[in-house]
Structure formats: C-alpha cells, structure tokens
ZAFI-203756 format. One record per residue: x, y negated, z of N, C-alpha, C in turn. Coordinates in steps of 0.001 Angstrom, whole numbers, plus 500000, padded with zeros to 6 digits. Atoms other than C-alpha are relative to their C-alpha. Layout:
<nodes>
XYZXYZXYZ...
</nodes>
This chain:
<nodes>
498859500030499068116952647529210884501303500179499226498266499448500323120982647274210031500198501544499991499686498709499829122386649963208911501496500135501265498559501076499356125368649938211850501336500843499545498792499142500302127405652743210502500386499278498807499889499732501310127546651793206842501251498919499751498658500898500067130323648711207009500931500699500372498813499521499345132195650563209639500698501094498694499453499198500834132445653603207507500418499834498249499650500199500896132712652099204366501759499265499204498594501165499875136216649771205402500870501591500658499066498465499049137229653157207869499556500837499932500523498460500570135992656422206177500728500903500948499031498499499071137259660140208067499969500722499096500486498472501127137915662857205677500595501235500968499666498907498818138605666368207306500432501021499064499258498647500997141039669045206219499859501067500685500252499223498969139693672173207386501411500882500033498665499468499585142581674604209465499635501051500400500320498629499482140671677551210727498549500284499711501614499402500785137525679721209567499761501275500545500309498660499361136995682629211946500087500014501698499909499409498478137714684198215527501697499224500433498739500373499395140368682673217750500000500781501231499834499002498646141246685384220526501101499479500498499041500346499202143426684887223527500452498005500145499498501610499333145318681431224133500596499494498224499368500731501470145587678956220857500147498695500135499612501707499739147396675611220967499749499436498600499838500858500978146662672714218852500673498976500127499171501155499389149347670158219076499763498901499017500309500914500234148890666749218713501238499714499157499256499778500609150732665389215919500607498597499508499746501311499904151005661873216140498970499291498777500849500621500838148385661416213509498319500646499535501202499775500393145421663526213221499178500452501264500778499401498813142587663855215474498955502030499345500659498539500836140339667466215084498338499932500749501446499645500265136903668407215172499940501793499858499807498426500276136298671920216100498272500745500073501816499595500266132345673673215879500552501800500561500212498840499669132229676750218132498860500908499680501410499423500652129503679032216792499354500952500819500076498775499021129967681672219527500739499956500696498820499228499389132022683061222253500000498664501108500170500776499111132697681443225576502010499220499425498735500313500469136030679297225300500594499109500967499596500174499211137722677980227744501092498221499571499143501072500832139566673804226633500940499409501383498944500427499042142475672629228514500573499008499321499603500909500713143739669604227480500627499030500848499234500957498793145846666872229647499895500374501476500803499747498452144200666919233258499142500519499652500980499598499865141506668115232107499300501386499531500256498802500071139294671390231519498561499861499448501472499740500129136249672149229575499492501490499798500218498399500145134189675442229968498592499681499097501128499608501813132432676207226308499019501308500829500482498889499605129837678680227381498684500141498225501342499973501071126935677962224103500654499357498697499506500171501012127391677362220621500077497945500396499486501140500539129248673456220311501078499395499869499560501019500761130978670544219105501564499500501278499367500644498589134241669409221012500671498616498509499809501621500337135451665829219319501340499865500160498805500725499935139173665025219458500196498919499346499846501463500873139487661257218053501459499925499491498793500544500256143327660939218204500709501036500496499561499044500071145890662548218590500031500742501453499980499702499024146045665038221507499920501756500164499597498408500313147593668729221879498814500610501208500588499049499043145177670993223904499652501539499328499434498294500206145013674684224156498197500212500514501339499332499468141674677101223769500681501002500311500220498236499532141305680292225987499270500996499920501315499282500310139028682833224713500291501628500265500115498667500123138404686578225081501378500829499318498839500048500660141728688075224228499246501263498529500648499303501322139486690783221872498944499539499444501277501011500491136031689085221470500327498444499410499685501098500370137350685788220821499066499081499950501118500672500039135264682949219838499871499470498512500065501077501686134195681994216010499556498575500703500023501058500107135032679009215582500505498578498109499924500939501242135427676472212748500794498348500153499176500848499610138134673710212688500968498847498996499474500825501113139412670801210855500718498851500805499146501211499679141727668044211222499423498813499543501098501483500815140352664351211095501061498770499651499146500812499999142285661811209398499176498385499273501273501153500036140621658106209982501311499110499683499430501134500366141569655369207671500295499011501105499039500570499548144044653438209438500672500176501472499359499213498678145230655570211942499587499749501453500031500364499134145485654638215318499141497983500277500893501230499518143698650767214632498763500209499249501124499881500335140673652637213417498882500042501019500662500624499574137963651045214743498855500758500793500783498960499303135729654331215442500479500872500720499211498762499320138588656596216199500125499029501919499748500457498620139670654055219274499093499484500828501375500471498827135958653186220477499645501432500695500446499206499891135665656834221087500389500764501397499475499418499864136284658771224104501184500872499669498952498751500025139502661162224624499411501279499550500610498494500373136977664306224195498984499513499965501616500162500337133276664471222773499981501546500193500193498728499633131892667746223923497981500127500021501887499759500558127759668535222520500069501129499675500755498771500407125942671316222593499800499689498119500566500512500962125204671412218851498223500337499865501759500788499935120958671473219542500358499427500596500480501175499843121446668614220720500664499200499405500295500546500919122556666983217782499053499556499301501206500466501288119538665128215806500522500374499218500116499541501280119233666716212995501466500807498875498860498929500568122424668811212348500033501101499814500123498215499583121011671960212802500309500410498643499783499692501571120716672295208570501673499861499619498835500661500513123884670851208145501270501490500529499007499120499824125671673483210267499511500701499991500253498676501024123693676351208824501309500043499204499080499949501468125176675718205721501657499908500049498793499760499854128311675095206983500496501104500532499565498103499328128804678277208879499644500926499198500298499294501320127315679701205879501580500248499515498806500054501450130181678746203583501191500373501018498434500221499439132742678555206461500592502017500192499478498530499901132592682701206812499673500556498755500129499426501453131713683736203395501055499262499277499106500634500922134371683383200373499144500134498928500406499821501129133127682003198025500753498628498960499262501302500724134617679297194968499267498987500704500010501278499510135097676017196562499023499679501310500571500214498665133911676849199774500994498541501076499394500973499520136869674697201509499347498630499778500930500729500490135596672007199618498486499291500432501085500288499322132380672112200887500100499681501717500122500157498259132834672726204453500794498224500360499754501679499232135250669395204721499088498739499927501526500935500621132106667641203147499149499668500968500859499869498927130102668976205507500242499624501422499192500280498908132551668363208633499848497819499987500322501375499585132168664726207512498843499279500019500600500067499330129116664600207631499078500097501269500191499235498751128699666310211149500615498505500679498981501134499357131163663462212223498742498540499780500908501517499572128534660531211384498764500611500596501280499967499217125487662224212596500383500108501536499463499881498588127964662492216120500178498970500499499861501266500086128464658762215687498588499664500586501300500520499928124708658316215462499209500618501483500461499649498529123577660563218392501382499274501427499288500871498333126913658733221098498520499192499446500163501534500039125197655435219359498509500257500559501465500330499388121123656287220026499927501066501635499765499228498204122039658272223506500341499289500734498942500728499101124098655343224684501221500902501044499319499510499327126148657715225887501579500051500272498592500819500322129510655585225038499482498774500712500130501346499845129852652943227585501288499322500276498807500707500108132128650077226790500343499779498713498889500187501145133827648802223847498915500285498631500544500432501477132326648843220012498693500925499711500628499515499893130007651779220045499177500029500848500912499975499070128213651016223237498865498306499734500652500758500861127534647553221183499669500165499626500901499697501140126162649122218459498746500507500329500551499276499245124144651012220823498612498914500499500989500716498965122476647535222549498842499431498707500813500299501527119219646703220469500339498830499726499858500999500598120311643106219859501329500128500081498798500288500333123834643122220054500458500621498481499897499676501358123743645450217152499907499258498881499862500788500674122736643208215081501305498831499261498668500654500330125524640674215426501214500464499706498928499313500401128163643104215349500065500317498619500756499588501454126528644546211899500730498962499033499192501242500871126942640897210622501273499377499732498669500358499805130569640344211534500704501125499189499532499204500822131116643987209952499586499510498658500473500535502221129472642736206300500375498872499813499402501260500510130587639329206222500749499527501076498991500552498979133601638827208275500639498894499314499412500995500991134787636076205449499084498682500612500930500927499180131583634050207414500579498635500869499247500645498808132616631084209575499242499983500817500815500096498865130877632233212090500199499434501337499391501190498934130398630197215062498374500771501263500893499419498690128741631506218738498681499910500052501456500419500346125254629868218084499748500705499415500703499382500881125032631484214923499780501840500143500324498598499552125921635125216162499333500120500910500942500012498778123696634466219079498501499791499521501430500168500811120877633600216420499986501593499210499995498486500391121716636916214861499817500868500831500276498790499021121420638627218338498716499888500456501485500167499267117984637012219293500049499528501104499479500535498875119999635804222300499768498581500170500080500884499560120342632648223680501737499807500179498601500094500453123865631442223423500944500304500977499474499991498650124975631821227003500100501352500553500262498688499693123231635155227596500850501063498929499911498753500413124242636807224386501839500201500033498791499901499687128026635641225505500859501033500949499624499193498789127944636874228548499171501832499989500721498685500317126054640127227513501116500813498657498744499480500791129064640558224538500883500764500763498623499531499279131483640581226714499911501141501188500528498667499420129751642852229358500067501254499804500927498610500747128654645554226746501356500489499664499280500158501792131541645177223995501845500365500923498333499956498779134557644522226889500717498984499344499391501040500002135838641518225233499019498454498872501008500998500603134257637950223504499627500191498567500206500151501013132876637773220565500836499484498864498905500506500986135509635769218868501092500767499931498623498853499582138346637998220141499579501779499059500006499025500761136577640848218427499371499750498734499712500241501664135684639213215104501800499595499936498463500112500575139531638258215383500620501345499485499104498841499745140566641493215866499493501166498392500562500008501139137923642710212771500692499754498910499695500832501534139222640465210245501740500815499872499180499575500047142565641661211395500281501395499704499910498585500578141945645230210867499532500250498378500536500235500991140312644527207603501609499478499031499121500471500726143656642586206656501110501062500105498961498590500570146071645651207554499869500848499200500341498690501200144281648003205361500079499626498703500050500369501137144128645282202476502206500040499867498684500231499996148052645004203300500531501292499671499948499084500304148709648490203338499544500608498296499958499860500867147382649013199850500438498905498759499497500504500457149544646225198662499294498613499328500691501018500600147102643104198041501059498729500856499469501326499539148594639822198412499529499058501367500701501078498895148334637802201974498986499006499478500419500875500537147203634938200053498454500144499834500709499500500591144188636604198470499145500773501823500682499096498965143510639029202175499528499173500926500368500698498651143423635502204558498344499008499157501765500769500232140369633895202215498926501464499997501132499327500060138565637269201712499684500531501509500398499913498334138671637918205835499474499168500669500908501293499360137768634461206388500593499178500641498544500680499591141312632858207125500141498779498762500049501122501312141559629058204790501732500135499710498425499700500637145557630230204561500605501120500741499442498536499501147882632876205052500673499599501231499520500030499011149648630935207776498872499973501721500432500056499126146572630755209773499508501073500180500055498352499965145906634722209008500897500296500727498991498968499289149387635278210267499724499504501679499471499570498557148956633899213487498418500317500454500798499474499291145727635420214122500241501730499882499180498441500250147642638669213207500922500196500863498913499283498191150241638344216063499148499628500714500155500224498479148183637141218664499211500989500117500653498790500007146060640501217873500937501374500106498901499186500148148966642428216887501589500156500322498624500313499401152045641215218536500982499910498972498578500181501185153747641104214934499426499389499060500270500940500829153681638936211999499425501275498915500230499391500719152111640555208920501352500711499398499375499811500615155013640975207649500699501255500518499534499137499342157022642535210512499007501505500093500946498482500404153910645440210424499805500190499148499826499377501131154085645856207194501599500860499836498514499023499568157654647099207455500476500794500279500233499050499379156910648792210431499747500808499100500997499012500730154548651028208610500825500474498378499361499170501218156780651609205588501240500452500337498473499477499129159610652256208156499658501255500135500583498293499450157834655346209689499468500236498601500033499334501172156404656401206426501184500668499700498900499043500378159642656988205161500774501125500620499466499132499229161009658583207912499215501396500156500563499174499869157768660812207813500463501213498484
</nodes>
C-alpha cells in the first residue's frame, strides 16, 4: 500500500517549538498570531478550552490540535492546575499548507486512543518534566512525531469528512491522490487517475468530487501550485518550477497560478516578501 503521508510531509514538513513544560493554573490565553498553529498534550488535570464559539471540557489525559492560527484561553484549577505540555506548530508554507488547511479548527483525542502513541508520550512526558541536556530538543522531536501518528489515526478513523484527508482516508481514492502527490510533473489525464483508483472513470469522478470537495483536475491544479510557491519562495527560477510541476512553460504555470491564486507568480512573490519585511 502507498505510503499517503510520506509526499505530503516530505514537500510540507511541521516542526514544533515547544512554549510550556509544567502546570497551568487559573485562566491562560494563547493568542493567535497570525502564523503558528499549537499542539498542546494534557497529562492531567481537568481543563476547561474556550476558543471562538466554542467550548471544550478536558476531563482525561489528551491531545487538543490547533492547525492555524487561533487565540483560545484554558481554565484550570486556580491551585491544582493542569500539567500540561505545549508547543507551537509551524507548517511549511503557512496558511497554503496542504495538511494544516484539510484539518479541522480543533482536534481534541483522548491520548489512548491514539494507535500507538502511548510510548511516544511516555518518553515525552518523561523528558518534558525532568531537566535534563537537550531535553527541549527532544520533546519538539517527539511533538512531531505525535503530529503524524494524529494524521494517521483522523486518516484510518475517517473521522475528517471532506476535503484532502477524508481522500486519503477512501481505500481507492488514496491511491490516486498518493500519485498526484509523487509525480505531479505526470500529464495526468482522468482515465489514468481513475486507473490508479480502480475506478471506472465516471464513478471515480463523481466519487472525487464527493469525498475530496472539488475535481480532480482542480486539485492536481491547485498541488502543482502549492509545490510551485514553495519552489518560489526559496528562490528557484519559474522557468525551471513550471517543467518540474508539470507546466511545458512558465506562461502556462502563471496562469494556472492565478486562476488558483488570484495573483500572478510574481505579484505573490512580492506579496510574501512585502509582509516578511514588515514582520
């Protein structure tokens, strides 16, 4: 079987800077910051999450998920508090990262019921309350891998429906998606991703667009196009980013870059070194 994480994460990695390593008593805000989502691992303590409209009551040791950015406030025991463990997530290419925006607003898991994390956050709650050299270090290690085995239980729970992860999720659609992540340079054509799904060309159209929330072509466009901001962003030549995405020139890259992105490569490149600087 495809691996279905291993493209995604290999083009859009998460690394995690941890921000807290103990007891949080009383009322603690985390404000959203226009760029990092968080990842927080309750270990104990009841905790109370308030966040937009909404409210979650922590009562057992787990996992709450923030993808993007988004300020919410815990309430805990103003003396008991709640250990907790907390890091900031920052996903290659911000806001058009491909896992961060398939994801719910909040992920909220018990952690037993994670497959197979239980070791993982031993050891991390190990290191995260003991000092010891290059504990930090470890724990953000460990935080990213907590983050794909959270990937892997939405994806075999189906418990993401809609949009890129609830694809990855369907046993044949996976497939084709897989292939569009490893060789998006492909000229792929509806038959042939429909021979990659086991489908039938009609069904696995209308079963894309069902699952996925938009066609198949519209989200290899949108692919190649996220693939070409990140090559743009580290300064590779259009020329060079519209044959390795699977574009025969840069003028026919650019306009599959506005009609995805409402701006020319150029104009979002700009953008993005506009706000930089200002940051």
């Amino acid at each position: 079987m495809a691996d279905r994480l291993a493209a995604l994460m290999a083009h859009f990695p998460v690394n995690a800077q941890v921000f807290n390593t103990g007891a949080l008593c009383g009322i603690n805000t985390v404000e959203g910051d226009g760029t990092h989502g968080q990842l927080h691992l309750v270990r104990s303590g009841a905790v109370e999450v308030r966040y937009g409209k909404g409210t979650l009551h922590v009562e057992r040791p787990s996992l709450l998920l923030f993808p993007r950015p988004l300020t919410h406030h815990f309430v805990t025991d103003p003396e008991r508090g709640a250990d907790m463990v907390c890091a900031n997530l920052s996903f290659e290419g911000g806001a058009d990262n491909p896992i961060a925006s398939a994801l719910p607003d909040v992920v909220c898991l018990p952690l037993e019921d994670i497959a197979g994390a239980a070791p993982v956050l031993a050891l991390l709650f190990e290191e995260a309350f003991e000092q010891r050299c290059g504990r930090v270090a470890l724990i953000e290690r460990l935080f990213e891998v907590v983050m794909i085995q959270v990937l892997r239980q939405l994806m075999e729970s189906g418990a993401v429906h809609g949009g890129l992860l609830s694809g990855l999720s369907h046993p044949r659609l996976r497939n084709a998606l897989v292939a569009m992540h490893e060789t998006p340079a492909q000229e792929w054509t509806l038959d042939e991703l429909a021979r990659a799904a086991g489908m039938s060309r009609s069904v696995f159209a209308t079963t894309f667009r069902e699952t996925v929330g938009t066609t198949p072509g519209r989200y290899l466009q949108g692919w190649r196009v996220r693939l070409a901001q990140k090559a743009l962003r580290r300064g590779r030549p259009l020329k060079v980013i519209a044959s390795d995405v699977g574009y025969g020139s840069e003028a026919a890259l650019s306009r599959a870059f506005k009609a995805h992105s409402g701006q020319s490569p150029r104009e979002w490149k700009a953008l993005g070194e506009s706000e930089a600087a200002k940051a």
